[in-house]
C-alpha positions in Angstrom: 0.0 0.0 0.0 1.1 3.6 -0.5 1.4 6.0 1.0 -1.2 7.9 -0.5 -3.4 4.9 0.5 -2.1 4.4 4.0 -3.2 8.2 5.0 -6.8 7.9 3.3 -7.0 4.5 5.5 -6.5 6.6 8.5 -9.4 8.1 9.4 -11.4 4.8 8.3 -9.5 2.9 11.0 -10.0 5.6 13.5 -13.9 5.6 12.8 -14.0 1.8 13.4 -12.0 1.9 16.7 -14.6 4.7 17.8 -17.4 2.8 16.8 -15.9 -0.4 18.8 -15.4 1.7 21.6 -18.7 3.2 21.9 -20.1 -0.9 21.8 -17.9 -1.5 24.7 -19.0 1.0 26.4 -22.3 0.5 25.9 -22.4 -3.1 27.1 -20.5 -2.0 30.5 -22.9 0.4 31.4 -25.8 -1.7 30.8 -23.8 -4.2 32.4 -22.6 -2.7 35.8 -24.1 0.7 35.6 -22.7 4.1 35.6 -19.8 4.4 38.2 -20.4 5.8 41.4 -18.8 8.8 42.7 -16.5 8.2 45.6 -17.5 10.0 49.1 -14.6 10.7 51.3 -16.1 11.0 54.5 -14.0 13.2 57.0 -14.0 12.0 60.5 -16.1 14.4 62.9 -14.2 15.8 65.4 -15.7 15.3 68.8 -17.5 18.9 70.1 -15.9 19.9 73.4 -18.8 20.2 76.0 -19.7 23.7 76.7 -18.4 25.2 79.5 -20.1 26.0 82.9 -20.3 29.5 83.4 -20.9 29.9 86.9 -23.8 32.9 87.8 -22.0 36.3 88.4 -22.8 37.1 92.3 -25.0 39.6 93.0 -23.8 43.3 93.3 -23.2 44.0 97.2 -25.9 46.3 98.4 -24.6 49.9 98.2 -25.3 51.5 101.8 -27.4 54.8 101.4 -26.0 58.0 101.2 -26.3 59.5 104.7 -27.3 63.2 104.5 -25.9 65.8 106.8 -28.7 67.3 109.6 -28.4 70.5 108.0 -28.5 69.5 104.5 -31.6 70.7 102.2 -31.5 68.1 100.1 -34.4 65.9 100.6 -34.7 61.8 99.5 -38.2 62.3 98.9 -40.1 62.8 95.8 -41.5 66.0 95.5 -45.1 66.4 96.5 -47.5 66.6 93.4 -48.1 70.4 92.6 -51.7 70.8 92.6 -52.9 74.3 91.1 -56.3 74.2 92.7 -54.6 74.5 96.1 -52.9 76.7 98.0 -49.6 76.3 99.4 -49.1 76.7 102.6 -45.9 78.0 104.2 -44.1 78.1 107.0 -43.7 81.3 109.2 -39.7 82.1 108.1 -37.8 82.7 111.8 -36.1 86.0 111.1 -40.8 87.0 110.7 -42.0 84.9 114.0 -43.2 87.6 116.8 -41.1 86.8 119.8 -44.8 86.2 121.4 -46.7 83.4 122.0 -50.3 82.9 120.5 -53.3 81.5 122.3 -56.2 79.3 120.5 -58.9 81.8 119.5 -61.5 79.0 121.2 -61.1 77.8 124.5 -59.9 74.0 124.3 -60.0 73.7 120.3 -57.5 70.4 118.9 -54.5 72.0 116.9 -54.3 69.1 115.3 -58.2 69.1 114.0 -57.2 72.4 111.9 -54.6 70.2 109.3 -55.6 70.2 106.1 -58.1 73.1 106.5 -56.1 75.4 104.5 -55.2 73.7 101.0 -59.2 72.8 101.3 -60.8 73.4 97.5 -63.8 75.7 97.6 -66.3 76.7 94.9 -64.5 74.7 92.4 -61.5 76.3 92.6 -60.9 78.5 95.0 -58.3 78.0 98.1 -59.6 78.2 101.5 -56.5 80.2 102.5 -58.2 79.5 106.2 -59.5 76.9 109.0 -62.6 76.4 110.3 -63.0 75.9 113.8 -66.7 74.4 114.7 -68.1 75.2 117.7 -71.7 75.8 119.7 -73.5 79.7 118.6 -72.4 82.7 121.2 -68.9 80.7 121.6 -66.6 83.0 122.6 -63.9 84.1 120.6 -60.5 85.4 122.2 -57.5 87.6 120.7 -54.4 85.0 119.6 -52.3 87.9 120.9 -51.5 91.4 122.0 -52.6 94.3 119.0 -54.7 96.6 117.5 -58.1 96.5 115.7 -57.2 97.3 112.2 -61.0 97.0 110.8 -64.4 95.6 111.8 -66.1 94.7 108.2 -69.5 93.5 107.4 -68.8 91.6 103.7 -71.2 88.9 102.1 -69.0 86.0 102.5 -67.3 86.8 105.7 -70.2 88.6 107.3 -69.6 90.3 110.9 -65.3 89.6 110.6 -62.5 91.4 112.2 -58.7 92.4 111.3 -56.2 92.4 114.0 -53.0 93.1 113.4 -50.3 92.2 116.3 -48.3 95.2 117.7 -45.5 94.8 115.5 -47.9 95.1 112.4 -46.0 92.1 111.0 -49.2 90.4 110.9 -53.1 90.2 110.5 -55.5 87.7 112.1 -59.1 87.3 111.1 -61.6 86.4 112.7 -65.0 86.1 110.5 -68.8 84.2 110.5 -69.3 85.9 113.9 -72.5 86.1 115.4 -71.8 89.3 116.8 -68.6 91.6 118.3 -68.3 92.1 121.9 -70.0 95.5 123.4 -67.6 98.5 122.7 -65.4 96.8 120.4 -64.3 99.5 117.7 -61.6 100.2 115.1 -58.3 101.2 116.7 -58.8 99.8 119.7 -55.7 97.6 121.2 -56.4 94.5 122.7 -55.0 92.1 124.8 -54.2 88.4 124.2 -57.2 86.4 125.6 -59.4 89.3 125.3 -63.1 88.1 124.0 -63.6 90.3 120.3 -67.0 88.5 119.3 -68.7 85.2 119.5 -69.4 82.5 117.2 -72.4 82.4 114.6 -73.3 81.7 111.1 -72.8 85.0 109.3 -71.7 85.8 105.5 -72.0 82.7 104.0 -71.8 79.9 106.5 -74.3 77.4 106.5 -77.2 78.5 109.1 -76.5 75.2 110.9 -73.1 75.3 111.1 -71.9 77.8 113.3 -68.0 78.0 113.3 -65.4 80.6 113.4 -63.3 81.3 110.1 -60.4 82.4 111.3 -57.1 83.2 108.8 -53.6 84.3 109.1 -52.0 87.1 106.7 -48.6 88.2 106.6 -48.5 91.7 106.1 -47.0 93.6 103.2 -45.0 96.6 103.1 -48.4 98.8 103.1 -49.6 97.2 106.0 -53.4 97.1 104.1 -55.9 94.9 106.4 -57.0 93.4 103.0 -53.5 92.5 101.8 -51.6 90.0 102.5 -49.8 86.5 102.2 -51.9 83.9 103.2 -50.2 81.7 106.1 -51.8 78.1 107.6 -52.6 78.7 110.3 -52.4 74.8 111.5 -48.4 75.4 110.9 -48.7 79.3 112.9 -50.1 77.3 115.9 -48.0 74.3 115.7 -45.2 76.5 115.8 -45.7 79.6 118.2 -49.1 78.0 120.3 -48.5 78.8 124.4 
């Protein structure tokens, strides 16, 4: 053969090895099957238990801060701030009157008159005041040595006094009487204990009710009977009562 011939043999040959390939292949897979892949299984490493965490003791109680006696910082909470009421506060001591004061009523509770003050009337209104309940034609007494600023009829106090004490640092007033004492007049200075009027239901007091309204002002710089800031009077006894 040639080799012209030989290289157009070539490819024939090649064909017919392909083809008896392919047949050999065939038969295997139908045969056996297609291969199956190999799985290289890595070996799990063993999981180290987890550790113990032991619960953090509890944070040592931290001992309250002590606060010096004459601090003015206060651990409570601040009182709610109610706008219907009235505050009512203390009697500062460079204001107190060296004196004493005597009840207006003969054996009246101090204690009864708490609260009296920040009391909520006609909706709104403050009662800037106490109310000290006792049988009509009670007498009523002078808290302390002073003048007679003004007698005054008005519709809600009705038959009411001013009396401011003798350093005119302050007014007390009386109101709701049934009537003054005989000779009382404006001007006139009286004593501590001395009777001004007795108890009754004038002004606006319920007819069945008689009491005395009595209030504490602290005077301004124009010393006007009407004028004044309001004190409580539940405090002015606590603090300077005989």
């Amino acid at each position: 053969m040639s080799r012209v011939q030989r290289r157009h043999a070539l490819p024939l040959v090649a064909l017919i090895a392909a083809f008896g390939a392919g047949v050999f292949v065939d038969g295997w897979l139908r045969t056996y099957g297609p291969p199956r892949p190999v799985q290289a299984t890595a070996p799990v490493p063993d999981t180290p238990a987890a550790p113990v965490i032991a619960a953090a003791p509890p944070p040592a109680a931290t001992p309250a801060a002590t606060l010096p006696a004459d601090s003015s910082i206060s651990a409570a909470a601040p009182p709610v701030n109610n706008s219907l009421t009235t505050a009512a506060p203390a009697l500062p001591p460079s204001d107190r009157s060296p004196g004493r004061l005597r009840v207006p009523i003969d054996g009246m509770d101090i204690d009864a008159l708490k609260g009296g003050f920040s009391e909520v009337r006609g909706g709104t209104r403050g009662h800037e005041a106490v109310d000290i309940l006792r049988p009509r034609g009670t007498p009523i007494h002078a808290v302390t040595d002073g003048a007679i600023a003004k007698l005054f009829f008005s519709k809600a106090g009705g038959i009411t006094v001013y009396q401011f004490d003798t350093d005119e640092k302050f007014c007390y007033y009386y109101a709701h009487l049934e009537r003054y004492v005989d000779g009382l007049h404006e001007g006139q200075h009286v004593a501590q204990g001395e009777v001004l009027g007795y108890v009754g239901t004038s002004g606006n007091a319920p007819a069945n009710t008689p009491h005395l309204h009595f209030a504490v002002f602290e005077l301004n710089d124009g010393k006007k009977w009407w004028q004044g800031r309001p004190l409580d009077p539940y405090i002015v006894f606590k603090e300077r009562a005989e």
